[in-house]
C-alpha positions as CSV (number, residue, x, y, z in Angstrom):
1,X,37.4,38.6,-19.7
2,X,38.3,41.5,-17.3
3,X,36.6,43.9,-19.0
4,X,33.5,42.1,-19.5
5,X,33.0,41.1,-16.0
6,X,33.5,45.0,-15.2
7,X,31.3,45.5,-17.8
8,X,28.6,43.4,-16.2
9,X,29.3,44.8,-12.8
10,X,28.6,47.8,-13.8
11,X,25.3,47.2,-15.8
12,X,24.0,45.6,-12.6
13,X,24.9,48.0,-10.2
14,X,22.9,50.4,-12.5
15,X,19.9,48.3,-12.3
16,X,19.4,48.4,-9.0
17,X,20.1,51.7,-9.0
18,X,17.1,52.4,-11.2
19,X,15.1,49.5,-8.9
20,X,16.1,51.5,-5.7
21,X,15.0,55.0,-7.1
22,X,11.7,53.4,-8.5
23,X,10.6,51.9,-5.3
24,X,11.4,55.0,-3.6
25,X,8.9,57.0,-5.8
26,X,11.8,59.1,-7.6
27,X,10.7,57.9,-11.3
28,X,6.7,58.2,-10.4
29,X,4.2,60.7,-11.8
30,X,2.7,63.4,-9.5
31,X,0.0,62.7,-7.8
32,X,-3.7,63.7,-9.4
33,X,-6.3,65.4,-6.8
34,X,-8.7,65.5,-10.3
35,X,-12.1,66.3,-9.2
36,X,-13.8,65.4,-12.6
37,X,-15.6,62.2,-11.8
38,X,-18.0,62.6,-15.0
39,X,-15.4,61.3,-16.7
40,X,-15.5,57.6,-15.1
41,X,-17.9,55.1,-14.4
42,X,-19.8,55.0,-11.2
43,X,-19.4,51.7,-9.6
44,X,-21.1,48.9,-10.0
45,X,-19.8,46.7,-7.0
46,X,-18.6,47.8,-3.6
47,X,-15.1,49.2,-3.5
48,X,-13.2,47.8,-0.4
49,X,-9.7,47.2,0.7
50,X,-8.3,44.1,-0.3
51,X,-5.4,42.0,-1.7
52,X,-4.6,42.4,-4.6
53,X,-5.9,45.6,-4.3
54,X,-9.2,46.5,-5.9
55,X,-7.8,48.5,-9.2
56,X,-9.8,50.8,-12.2
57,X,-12.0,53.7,-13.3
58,X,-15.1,52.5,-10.5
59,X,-12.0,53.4,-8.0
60,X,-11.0,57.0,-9.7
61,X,-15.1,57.7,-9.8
62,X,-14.6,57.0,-5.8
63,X,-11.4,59.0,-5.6
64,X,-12.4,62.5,-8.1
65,X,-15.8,62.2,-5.5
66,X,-13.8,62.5,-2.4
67,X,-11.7,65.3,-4.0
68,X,-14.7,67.4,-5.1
69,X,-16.0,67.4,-1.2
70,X,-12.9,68.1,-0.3
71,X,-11.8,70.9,-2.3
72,X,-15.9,72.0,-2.8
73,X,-18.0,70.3,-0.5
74,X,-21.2,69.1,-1.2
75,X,-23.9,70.4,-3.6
76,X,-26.6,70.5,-0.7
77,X,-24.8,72.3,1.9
78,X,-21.3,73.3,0.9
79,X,-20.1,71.0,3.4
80,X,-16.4,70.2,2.9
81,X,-14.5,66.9,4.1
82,X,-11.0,67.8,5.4
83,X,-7.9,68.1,3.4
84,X,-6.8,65.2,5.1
85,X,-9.0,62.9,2.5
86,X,-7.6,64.4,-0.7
87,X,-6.9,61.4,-2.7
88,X,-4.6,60.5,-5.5
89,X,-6.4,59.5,-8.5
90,X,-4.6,56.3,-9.4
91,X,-7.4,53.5,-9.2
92,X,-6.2,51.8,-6.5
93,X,-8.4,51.4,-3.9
94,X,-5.6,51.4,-0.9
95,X,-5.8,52.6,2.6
96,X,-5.8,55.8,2.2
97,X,-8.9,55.4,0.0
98,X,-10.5,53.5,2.7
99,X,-10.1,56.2,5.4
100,X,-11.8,58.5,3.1
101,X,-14.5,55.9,3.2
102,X,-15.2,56.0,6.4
103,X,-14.5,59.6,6.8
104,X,-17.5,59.9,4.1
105,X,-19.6,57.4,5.8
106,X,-19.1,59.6,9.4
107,X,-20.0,62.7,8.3
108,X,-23.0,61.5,6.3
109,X,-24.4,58.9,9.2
110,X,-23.9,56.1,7.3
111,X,-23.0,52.9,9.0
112,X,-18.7,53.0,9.0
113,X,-17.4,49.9,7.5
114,X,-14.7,51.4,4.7
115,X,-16.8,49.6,2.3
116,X,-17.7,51.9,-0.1
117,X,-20.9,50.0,-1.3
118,X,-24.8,50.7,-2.7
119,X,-25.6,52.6,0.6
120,X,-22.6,54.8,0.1
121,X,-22.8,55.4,-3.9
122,X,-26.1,56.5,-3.5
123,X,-25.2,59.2,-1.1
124,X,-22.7,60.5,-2.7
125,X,-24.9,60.6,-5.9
126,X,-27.2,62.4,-3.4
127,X,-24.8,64.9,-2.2
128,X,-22.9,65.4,-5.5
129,X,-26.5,65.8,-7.4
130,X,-25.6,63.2,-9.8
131,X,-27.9,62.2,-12.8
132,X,-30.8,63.9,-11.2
133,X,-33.3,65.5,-13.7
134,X,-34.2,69.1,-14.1
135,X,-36.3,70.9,-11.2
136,X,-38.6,73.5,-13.3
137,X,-39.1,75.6,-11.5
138,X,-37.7,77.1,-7.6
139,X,-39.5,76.9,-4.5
140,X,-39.4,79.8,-1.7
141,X,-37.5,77.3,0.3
142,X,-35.2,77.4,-2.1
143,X,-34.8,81.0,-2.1
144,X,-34.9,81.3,1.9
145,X,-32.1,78.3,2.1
146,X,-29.6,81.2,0.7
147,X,-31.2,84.4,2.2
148,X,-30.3,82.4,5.6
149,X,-26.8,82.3,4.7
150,X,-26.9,85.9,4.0
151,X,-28.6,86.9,7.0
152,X,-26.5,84.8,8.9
153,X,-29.1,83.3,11.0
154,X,-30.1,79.6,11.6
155,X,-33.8,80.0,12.1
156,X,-36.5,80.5,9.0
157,X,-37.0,83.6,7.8
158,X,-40.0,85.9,8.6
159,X,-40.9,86.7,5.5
160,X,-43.0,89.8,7.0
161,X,-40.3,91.1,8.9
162,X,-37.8,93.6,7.4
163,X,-33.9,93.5,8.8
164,X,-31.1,95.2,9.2
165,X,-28.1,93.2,8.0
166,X,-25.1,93.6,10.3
167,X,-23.1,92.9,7.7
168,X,-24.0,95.8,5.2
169,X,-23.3,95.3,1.6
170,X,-21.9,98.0,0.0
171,X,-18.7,99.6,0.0
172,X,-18.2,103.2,2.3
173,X,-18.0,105.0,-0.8
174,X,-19.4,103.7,-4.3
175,X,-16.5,103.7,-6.7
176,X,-14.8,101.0,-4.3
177,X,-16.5,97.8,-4.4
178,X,-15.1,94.9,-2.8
179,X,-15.5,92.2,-6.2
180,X,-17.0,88.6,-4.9
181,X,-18.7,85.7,-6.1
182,X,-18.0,86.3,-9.9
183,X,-17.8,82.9,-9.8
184,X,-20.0,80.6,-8.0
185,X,-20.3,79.1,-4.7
186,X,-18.4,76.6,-3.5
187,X,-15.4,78.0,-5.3
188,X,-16.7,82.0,-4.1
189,X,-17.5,83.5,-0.9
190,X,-19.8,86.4,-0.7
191,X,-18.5,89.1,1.2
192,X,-15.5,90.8,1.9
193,X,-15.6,92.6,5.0
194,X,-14.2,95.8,5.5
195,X,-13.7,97.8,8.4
196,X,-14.2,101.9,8.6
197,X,-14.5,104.2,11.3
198,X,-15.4,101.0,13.3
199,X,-18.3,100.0,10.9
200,X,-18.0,97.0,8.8
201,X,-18.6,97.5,5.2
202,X,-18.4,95.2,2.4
203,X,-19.4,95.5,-1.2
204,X,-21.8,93.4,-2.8
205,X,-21.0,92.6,-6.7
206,X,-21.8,89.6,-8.7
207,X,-20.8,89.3,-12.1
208,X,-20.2,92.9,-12.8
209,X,-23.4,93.7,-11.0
210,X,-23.0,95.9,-7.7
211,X,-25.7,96.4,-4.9
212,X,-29.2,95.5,-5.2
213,X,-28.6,93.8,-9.1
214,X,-25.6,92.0,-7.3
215,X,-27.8,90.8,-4.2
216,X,-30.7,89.3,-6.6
217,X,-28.8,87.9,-9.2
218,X,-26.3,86.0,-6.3
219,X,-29.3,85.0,-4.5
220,X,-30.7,83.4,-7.8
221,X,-28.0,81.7,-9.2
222,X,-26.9,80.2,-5.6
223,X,-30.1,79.1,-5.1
224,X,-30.3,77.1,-8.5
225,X,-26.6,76.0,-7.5
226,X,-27.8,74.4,-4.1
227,X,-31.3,72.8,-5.9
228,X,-29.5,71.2,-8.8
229,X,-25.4,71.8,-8.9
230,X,-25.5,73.5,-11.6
231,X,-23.7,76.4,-12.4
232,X,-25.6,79.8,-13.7
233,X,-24.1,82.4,-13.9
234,X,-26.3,85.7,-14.6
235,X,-23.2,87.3,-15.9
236,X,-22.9,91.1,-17.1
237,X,-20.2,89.8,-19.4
238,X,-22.7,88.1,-21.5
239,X,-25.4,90.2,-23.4
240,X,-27.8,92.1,-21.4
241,X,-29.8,93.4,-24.0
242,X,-30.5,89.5,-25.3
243,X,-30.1,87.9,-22.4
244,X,-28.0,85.1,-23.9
245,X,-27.6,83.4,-20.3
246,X,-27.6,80.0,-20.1
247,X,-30.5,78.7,-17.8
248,X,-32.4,82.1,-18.1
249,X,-35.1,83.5,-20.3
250,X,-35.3,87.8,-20.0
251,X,-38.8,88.9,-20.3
252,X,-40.0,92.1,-21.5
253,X,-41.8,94.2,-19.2
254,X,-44.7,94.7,-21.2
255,X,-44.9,90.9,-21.8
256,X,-45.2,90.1,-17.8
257,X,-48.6,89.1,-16.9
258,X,-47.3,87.0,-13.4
259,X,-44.5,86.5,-11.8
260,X,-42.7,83.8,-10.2
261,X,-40.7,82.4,-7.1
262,X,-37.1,83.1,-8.1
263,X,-37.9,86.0,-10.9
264,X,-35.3,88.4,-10.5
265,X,-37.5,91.9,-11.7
266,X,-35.8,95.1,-12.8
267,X,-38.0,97.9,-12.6
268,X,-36.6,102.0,-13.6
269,X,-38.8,105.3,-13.2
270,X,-42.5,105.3,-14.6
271,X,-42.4,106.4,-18.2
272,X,-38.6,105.5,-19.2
273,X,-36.8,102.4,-20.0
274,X,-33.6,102.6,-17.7
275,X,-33.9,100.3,-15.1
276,X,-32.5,101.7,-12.1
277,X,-33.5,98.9,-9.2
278,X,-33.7,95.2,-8.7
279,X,-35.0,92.4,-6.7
280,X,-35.9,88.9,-6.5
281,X,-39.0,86.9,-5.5
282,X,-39.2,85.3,-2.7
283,X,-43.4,84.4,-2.4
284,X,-46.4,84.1,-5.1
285,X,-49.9,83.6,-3.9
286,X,-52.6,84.5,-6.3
287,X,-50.9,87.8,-7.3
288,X,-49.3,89.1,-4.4
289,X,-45.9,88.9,-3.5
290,X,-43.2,89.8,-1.8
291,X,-39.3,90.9,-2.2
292,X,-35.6,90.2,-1.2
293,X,-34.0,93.4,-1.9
294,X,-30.8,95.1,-1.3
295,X,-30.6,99.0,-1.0
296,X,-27.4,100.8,-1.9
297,X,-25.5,103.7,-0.2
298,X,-22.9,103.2,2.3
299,X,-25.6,102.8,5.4
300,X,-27.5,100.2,3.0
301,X,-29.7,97.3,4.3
302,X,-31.0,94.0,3.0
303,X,-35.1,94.3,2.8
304,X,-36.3,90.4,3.2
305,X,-40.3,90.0,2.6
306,X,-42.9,92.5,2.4
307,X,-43.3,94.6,-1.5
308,X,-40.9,95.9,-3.6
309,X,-39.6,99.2,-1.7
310,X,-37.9,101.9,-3.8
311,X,-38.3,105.7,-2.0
312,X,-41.6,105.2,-0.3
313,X,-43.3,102.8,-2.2
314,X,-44.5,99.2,-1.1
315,X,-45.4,97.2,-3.9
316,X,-47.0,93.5,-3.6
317,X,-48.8,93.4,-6.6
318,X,-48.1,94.1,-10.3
319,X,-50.6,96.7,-10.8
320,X,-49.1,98.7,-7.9
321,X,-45.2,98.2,-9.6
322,X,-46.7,99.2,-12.5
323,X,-48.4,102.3,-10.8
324,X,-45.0,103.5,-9.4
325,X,-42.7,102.6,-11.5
326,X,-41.7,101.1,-15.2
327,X,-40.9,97.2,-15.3
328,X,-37.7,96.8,-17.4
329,X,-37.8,93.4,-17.8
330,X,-38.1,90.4,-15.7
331,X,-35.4,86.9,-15.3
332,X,-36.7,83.8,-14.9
333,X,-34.4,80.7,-14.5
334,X,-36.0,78.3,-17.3
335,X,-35.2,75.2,-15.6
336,X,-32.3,73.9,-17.3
């Protein structure tokens, strides 16, 4: 009799051993800070903080949401919500998930209740580009939203003024370049400042691509980032020669009757194939347009409006490209 009651002492006191280490967390998972909300349902009711508390996929939809902003920021301005929101993905719509809420509702001027309900959903659907359709086609809005992050200035671009970027993009010598953005914004930055004989330097590559190819095809593929959250990369990785790019079609010189807001254009010396310079377009208006262009060399510049300038040239118009130089081949985003 002894022994059992020992027995049964002992089996209790390792139960609540095992109920003490549960409730103190020691037996539970780590926490999940998943960003993929695709993977749920988006809510169908409002999501607030009650008892029992509000439990399911609708509340990991919430929770991935909050994480992307935080960790990404949102896919219209990059804007991140602090660290301090990063939720746990458990579906269970608790207090901390409510403070995100209203964290969410703040930042977005929404009215702050901690309800996460239709007004709320459909920002963050807004912000988070969710289950919006193709665009087409890029506006030169779209292209000057990113050329004012690279120029660093608040104010629209003059599109007939050329200036000097005091930030320059290349590296002081041109076998070191500083590698950025070979993936895309939000995850990148692009630039990497350097600092040289008291000059600040910093390279300017993007996907293998240094200099002016770098400048255009980052300009491009953030640009299509910011309009529709989606991911292009223009990556050297992938097959030039086919242009196998997801989101792209390459067009053969000889083939390009127009071009296009957003067409990246590679053009080489008249008479050969090479390409040796690139840009993007940033205006079209019946056959004239004009350039965003980075120049190379350790004293380079960024060239915003005005023609195509390589050596002396000043190109607005295809006939005049084709008068000075060869089109390689031009890259339009397809609008997918």
């Amino acid at each position: 009799m002894k022994i059992l009651k020992r027995m049964l002492s002992m089996f209790l006191c390792c139960m609540m051993l095992v109920t003490m280490f549960a409730g103190m967390g020691i037996t539970s998972s780590a926490a999940s800070y998943a960003v993929n909300y695709g993977a749920y349902p988006e809510p169908t009711v409002a999501l607030t903080l009650k008892n029992p508390t509000m439990k399911g996929d609708y509340v990991k939809w919430f929770q991935c949401c909050i994480n992307y902003l935080v960790q990404y920021g949102d896919k219209l301005t990059g804007k991140k919500m602090s660290t301090t929101y990063l939720l746990d993905v458990d579906g269970s719509f608790g207090p901390a998930s409510e403070k995100a809420t209203k964290a969410f509702q703040q930042q977005y001027s929404l009215s702050v209740d901690g309800a996460f309900g239709p007004a709320s959903r459909a920002k963050m659907k807004e912000v988070l580009k969710i289950n919006q359709p193709p665009v087409g086609s890029l506006t030169s809005e779209d292209i000057n939203v990113v050329l004012r992050e690279v120029m660093q200035k608040q104010n629209p671009i003059n599109t007939s003024t050329v200036y000097t970027n005091p930030v320059y993009w290349t590296a002081p010598s041109g076998s070191k370049y500083v590698s950025t953005c070979k993936t895309l914004a939000p995850r990148s930055t692009y630039k990497e400042n350097q600092w040289v004989n008291n000059v600040k330097y910093a390279s300017y590559s993007y996907g293998g691509a240094s200099q002016c190819y770098g400048f255009a095809d980052y300009v491009l593929a953030r640009a299509i980032y910011k309009k529709t959250g989606k991911v292009r990369e223009l990556s050297s990785g992938q097959s030039r020669s086919g242009w196998a790019c997801a989101g792209y079609t390459k067009i053969a010189g000889s083939n390009v009757t127009e071009l296009k807001v957003g067409d990246v254009i590679r053009v080489g010396k008249k008479g050969t194939t090479k390409d040796s310079h690139s840009a993007i377009v940033m205006t079209a208006n019946n056959g004239v347009y004009t350039f965003a262009e980075c120049w190379g060399g350790s004293g380079s510049l960024l060239k915003i409006g005005g023609g195509m300038e390589t050596m002396s040239s000043n190109n607005t118009t295809l006939a005049q490209l084709r008068n000075n130089y060869s089109i390689c081949w031009v890259i339009r985003y397809n609008g997918n």
